[in-house]
C-alpha positions in Angstrom: 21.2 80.7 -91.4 22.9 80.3 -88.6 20.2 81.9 -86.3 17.6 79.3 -87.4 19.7 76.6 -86.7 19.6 77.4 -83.3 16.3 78.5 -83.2 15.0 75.1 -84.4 17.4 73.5 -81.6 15.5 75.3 -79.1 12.3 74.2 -80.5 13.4 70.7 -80.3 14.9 70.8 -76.8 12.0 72.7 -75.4 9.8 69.5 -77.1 12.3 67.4 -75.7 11.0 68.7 -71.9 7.8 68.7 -72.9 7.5 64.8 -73.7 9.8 63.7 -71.4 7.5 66.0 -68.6 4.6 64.0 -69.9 6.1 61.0 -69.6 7.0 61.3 -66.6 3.6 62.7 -65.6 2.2 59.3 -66.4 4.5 56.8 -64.8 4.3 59.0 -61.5 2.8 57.4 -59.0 0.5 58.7 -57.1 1.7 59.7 -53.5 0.0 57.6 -50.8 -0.9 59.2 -47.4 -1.3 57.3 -44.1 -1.6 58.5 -40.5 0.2 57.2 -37.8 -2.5 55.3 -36.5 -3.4 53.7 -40.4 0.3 53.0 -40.7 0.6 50.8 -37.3 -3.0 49.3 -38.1 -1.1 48.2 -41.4 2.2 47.2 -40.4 2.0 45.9 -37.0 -0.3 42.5 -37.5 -3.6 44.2 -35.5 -6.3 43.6 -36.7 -10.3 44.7 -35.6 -11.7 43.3 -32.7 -14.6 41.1 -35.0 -11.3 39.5 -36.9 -9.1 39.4 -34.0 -9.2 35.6 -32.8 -7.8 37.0 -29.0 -10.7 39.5 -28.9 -12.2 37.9 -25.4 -13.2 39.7 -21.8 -12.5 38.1 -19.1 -15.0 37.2 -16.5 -15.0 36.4 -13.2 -17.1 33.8 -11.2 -17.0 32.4 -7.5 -16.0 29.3 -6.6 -17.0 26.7 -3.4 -14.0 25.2 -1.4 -12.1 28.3 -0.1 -14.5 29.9 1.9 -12.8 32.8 4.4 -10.9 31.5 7.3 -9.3 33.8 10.0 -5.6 33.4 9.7 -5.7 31.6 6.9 -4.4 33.1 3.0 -3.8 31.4 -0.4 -2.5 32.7 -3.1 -0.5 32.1 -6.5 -2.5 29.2 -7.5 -0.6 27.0 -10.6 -1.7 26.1 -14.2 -4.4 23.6 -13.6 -4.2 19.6 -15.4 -6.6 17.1 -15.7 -6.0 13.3 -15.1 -8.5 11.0 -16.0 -11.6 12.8 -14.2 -10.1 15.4 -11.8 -8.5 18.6 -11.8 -5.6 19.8 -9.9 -4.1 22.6 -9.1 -0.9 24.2 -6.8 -0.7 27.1 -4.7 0.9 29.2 -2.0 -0.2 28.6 1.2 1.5 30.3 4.9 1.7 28.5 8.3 -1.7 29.3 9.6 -2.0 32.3 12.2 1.6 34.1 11.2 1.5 37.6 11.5 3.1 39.7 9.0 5.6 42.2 10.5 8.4 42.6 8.0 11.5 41.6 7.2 13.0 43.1 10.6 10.7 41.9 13.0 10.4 38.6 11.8 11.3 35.2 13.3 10.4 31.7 13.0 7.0 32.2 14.1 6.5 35.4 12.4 6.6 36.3 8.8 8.3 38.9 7.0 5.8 39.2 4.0 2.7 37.2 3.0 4.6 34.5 1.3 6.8 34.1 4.1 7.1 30.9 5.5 4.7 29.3 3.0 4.2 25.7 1.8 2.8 24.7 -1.4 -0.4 22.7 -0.8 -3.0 21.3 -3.6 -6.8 20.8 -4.6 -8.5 18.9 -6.7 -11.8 19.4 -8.7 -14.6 17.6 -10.7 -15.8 20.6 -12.6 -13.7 23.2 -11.4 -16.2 25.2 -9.7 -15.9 23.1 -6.3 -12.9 22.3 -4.9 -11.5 19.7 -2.0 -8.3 21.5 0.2 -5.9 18.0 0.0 -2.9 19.2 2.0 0.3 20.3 1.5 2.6 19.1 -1.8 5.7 19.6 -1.0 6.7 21.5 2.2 9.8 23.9 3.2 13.3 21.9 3.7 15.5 21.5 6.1 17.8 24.1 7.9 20.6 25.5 5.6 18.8 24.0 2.3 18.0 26.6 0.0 14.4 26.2 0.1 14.3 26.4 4.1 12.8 29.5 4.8 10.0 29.3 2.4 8.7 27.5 -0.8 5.4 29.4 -2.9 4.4 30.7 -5.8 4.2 27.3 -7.5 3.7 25.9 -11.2 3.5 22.5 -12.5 4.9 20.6 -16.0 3.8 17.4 -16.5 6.4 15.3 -19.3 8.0 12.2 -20.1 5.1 10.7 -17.5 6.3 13.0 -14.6 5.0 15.6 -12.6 7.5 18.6 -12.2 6.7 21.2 -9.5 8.4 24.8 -9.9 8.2 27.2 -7.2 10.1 30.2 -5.6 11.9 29.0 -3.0 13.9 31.4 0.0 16.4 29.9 2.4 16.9 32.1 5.4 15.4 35.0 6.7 18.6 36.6 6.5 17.4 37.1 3.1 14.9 39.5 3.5 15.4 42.4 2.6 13.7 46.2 3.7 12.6 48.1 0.8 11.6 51.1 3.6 8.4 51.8 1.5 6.3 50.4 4.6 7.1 47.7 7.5 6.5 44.9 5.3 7.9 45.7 2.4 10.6 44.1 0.4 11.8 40.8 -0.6 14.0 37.5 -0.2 16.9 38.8 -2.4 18.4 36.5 -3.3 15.8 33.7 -3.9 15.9 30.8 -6.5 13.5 28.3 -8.1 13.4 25.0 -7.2 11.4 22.3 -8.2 10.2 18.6 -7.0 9.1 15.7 -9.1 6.4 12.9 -7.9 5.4 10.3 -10.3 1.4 11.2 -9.5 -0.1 14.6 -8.8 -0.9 13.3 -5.2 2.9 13.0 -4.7 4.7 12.2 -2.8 7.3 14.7 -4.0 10.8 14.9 -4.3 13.1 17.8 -4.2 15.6 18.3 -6.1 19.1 18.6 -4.4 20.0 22.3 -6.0 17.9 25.1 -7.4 17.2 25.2 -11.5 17.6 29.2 -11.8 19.0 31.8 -10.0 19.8 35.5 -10.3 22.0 36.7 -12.7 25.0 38.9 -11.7 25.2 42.4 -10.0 25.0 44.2 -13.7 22.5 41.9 -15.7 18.6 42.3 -15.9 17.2 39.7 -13.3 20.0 40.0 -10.3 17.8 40.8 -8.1 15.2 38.0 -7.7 13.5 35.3 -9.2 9.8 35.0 -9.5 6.8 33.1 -11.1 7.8 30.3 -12.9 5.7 29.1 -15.8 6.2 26.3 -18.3 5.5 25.8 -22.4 7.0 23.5 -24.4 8.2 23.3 -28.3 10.5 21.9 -30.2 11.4 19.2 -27.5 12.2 21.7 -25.2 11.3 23.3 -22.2 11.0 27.4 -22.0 10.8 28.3 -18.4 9.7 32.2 -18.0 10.1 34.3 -15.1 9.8 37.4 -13.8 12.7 39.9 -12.7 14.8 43.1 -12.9 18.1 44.8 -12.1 19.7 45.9 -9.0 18.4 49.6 -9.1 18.8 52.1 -5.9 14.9 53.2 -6.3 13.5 49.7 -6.2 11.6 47.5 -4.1 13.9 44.6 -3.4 17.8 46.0 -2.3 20.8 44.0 -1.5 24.4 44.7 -1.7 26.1 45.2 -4.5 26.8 47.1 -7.9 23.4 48.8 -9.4 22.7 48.2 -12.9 22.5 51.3 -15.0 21.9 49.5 -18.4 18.4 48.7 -17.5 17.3 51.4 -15.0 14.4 52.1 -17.0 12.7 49.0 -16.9 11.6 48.3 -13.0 10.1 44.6 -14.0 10.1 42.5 -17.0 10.0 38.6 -18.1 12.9 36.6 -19.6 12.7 33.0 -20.4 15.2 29.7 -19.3 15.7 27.0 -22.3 16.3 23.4 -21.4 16.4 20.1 -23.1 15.1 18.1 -19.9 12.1 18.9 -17.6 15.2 19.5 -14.7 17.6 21.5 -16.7 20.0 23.1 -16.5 18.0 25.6 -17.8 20.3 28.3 -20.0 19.0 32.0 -19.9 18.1 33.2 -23.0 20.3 35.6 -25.1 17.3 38.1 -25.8 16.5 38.6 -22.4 14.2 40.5 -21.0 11.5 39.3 -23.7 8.8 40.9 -22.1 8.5 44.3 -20.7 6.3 43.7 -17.4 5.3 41.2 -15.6 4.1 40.0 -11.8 1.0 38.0 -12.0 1.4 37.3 -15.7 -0.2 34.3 -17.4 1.3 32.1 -19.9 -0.3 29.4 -22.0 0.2 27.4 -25.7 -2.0 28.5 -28.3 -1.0 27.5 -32.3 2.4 26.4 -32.4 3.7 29.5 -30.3 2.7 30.7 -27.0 0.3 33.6 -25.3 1.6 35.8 -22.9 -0.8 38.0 -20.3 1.0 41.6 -19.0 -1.1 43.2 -15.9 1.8 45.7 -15.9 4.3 47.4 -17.8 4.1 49.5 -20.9 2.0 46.7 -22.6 0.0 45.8 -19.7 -3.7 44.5 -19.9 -2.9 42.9 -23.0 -2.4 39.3 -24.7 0.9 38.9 -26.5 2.1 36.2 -28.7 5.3 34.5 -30.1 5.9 31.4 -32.3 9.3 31.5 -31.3 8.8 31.9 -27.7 10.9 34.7 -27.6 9.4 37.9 -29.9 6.3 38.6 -28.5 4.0 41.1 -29.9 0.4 42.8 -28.8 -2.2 40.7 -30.1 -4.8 43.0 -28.2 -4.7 45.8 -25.5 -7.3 47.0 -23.2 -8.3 43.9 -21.4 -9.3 42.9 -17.7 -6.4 40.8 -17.2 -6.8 38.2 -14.1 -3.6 38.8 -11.5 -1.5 35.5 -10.2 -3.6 33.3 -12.4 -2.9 29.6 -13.7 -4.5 28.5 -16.9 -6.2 25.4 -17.1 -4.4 23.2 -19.9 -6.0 21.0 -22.2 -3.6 18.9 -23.8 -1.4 19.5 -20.7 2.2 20.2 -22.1 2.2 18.4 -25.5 4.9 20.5 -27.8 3.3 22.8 -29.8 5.7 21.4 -32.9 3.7 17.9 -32.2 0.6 19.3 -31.4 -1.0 22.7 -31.5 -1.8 24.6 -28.4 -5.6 24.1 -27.6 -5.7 27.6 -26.1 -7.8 28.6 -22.8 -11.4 29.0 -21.8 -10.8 29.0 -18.1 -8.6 29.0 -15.1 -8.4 30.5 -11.3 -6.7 33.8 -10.4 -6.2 35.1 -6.8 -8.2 38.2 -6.0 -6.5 40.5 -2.8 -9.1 42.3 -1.2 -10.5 42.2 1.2 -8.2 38.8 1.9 -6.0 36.8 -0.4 -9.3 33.8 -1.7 -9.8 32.6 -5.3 -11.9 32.9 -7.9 -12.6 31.4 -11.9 -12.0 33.1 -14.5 -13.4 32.6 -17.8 -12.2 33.6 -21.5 -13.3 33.1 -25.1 -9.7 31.7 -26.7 -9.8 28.4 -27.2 -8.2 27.1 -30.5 -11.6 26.2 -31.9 -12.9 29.6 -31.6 -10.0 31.1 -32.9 -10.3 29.1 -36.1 -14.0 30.1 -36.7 -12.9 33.8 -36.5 -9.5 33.5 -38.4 -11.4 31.8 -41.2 -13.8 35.2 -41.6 -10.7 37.5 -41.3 -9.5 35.5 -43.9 -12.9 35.7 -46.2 -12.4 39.4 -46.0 -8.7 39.4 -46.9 -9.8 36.9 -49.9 -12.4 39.7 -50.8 -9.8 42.5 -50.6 -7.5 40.6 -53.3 -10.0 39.4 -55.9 -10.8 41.7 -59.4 -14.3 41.4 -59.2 -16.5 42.3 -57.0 -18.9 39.2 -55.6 -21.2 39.5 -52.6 -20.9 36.8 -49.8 -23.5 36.5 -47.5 -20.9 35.1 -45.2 -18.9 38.5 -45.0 -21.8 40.2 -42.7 -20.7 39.2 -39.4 -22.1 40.0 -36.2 -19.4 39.2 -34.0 
């Protein structure tokens, strides 16, 4: 008796396994596998080139106005504004017939590198294809002001009915620095940015009595220099990104001091200045570096968050993108990126919070061989195209989600 008792338990704890095996069986879920590449495709907001509103290649086209003049280079030309029926734009430009001999040979007649000695000079344009030289902007201070030596690489905000010039600025040659790569190699370390304010962009301009950024400390990211201002504006205030990196024994750019282990791996990159006022003070950000790259990088409004171009670093020949302003991500890779170019902005500066960015179609970009001379670039990523492609991308991601399966002629795209 006792024997079938426990016979018949194991009978009923075997059928026990049995249905709770089945049961199992059915609520398992079946075990999804994605490649690497799937996985970023899902998780990392990219999207195909035909749905990709920053799928563009840029082109490149001459323009009339800067024909080749012996001793004569420009370079770093500015974001470009409109007002009322003319273009303008900013740019580096030397005292004509200067030699470049390097830092150790230089003097007050001969420059140390090409932007040595410069002065930032304008042009204005009808269509942007020909251009008038007008003179210079605003030109080098006086002895022992810190924008003596040389003023260049320039950028311009217009706000509150202002005109605000940015620009690199070097105040002795004592400065300049030997990077021993070759005779002219190096840079003014330290330098600053310093910026002047007209009430018209024919000036006149006025400097401002003390820089509105300068390098960090020996240990932090940017203590080396400070290069390549640019401007957007949200929220009613004024992000101010430049280019940078730490004081590292193998780099271009050496002055005395502590090097900076923390960030040895990262020979350039981009942080970003917030300020509530056009002139500052302008306080670093806390999640510096927010780029990893930079020199000759492009910045420009687009939605209400802002578009960043990389020509180098890990990221490089790519558009990036942050609402914030500070976390940027690749928006697409693989592009002809223009070097030292300045965006032309429609809309000027109007907060993106107000108004959204209008995007770019066009702008010039300095070209290096064989001399420093401009040319126009042109791009596909204006707000209204990106609007026309969004709203396919989001056709298909409509068709993804619905139960039923309904053709749309719409869906066969082309682009």
């Amino acid at each position: 008796m006792i024997r079938k008792t426990n016979r018949k338990k194991e009978m009923n704890f075997v059928l026990v396994l049995i249905i709770l095996g089945l049961f199992s069986c059915q609520n398992k879920k079946s075990e999804k596998y994605e490649s690497a590449s799937y996985k970023r495709f899902r998780e990392n907001k990219v999207v195909y080139e035909k749905y990709n509103e920053f799928n563009t290649q840029f082109t490149f086209k001459k323009i009339e106005g800067f024909d080749f003049e012996k001793g004569v280079e420009r370079y770093y030309p500015s974001s470009i504004i409109k007002k009322d029926s003319t273009y303008f734009m900013w740019y580096s430009k030397p005292k004509l017939n200067t030699k470049v001999v390097g830092p150790n040979n230089a003097n007050d007649s001969l420059r140390a590198f090409h932007w040595d000695l410069c002065d930032i000079w304008y042009a204005t344009s009808s269509d942007g294809f020909k251009w008038e030289e007008q003179g210079a902007a605003v030109s080098r201070g006086k002895v022992g002001n810190y924008d003596h030596r040389s003023v260049f690489n320039p950028e311009i905000l217009f706000a509150n009915g202002k005109y605000y010039l940015a620009y690199q600025a070097a105040k002795s040659i004592k400065d300049a620095r030997w990077s021993k790569l070759f005779i002219t190699s190096g840079d003014f370390t330290p330098n600053v940015i310093g910026m002047s304010v007209a009430d018209s962009p024919n000036g006149p301009w006025k400097a401002l009595d003390e820089p509105i950024l300068q390098p960090g400390s020996q240990k932090e990211w940017d203590a080396e220099v400070i290069h390549e201002p640019t401007f957007f504006v949200k929220g009613g205030q004024y992000f101010l990104y430049y280019k940078s990196h730490g004081r590292l024994p193998w780099t271009t750019n050496i002055s005395p001091g502590e090097y900076n282990k923390e960030h040895a791996d990262i020979p350039l990159s981009t942080g970003v200045a917030i300020a509530n006022n056009p002139e500052g003070p302008y306080v670093k950000s806390k999640y510096n570096p927010v780029l990893m790259g930079g020199h000759g990088s492009m910045v420009w409004p687009y939605r209400n968050g802002v578009c960043a171009t990389l020509p180098e670093g890990p990221e490089r020949n790519s558009i990036l993108f942050a609402e914030d302003g500070i976390n940027f991500y690749p928006v697409i890779q693989g592009l002809t990126i223009p070097k030292g170019g300045g965006t032309y902005r429609p809309g000027k500066f109007t907060d993106v919070n107000v108004e959204p960015g209008q995007g770019i179609t066009w702008g010039i970009s300095h070209k290096l061989f064989p001399y420093y001379h401009f040319v126009r670039f042109e791009c596909n990523l204006s707000l209204e195209n990106g609007n026309k492609v969004r709203e396919k991308h989001n056709m298909i991601k409509d068709y993804k989600n619905s139960i039923d399966y309904k053709y749309d002629s719409r869906l066969k795209t082309t682009n």
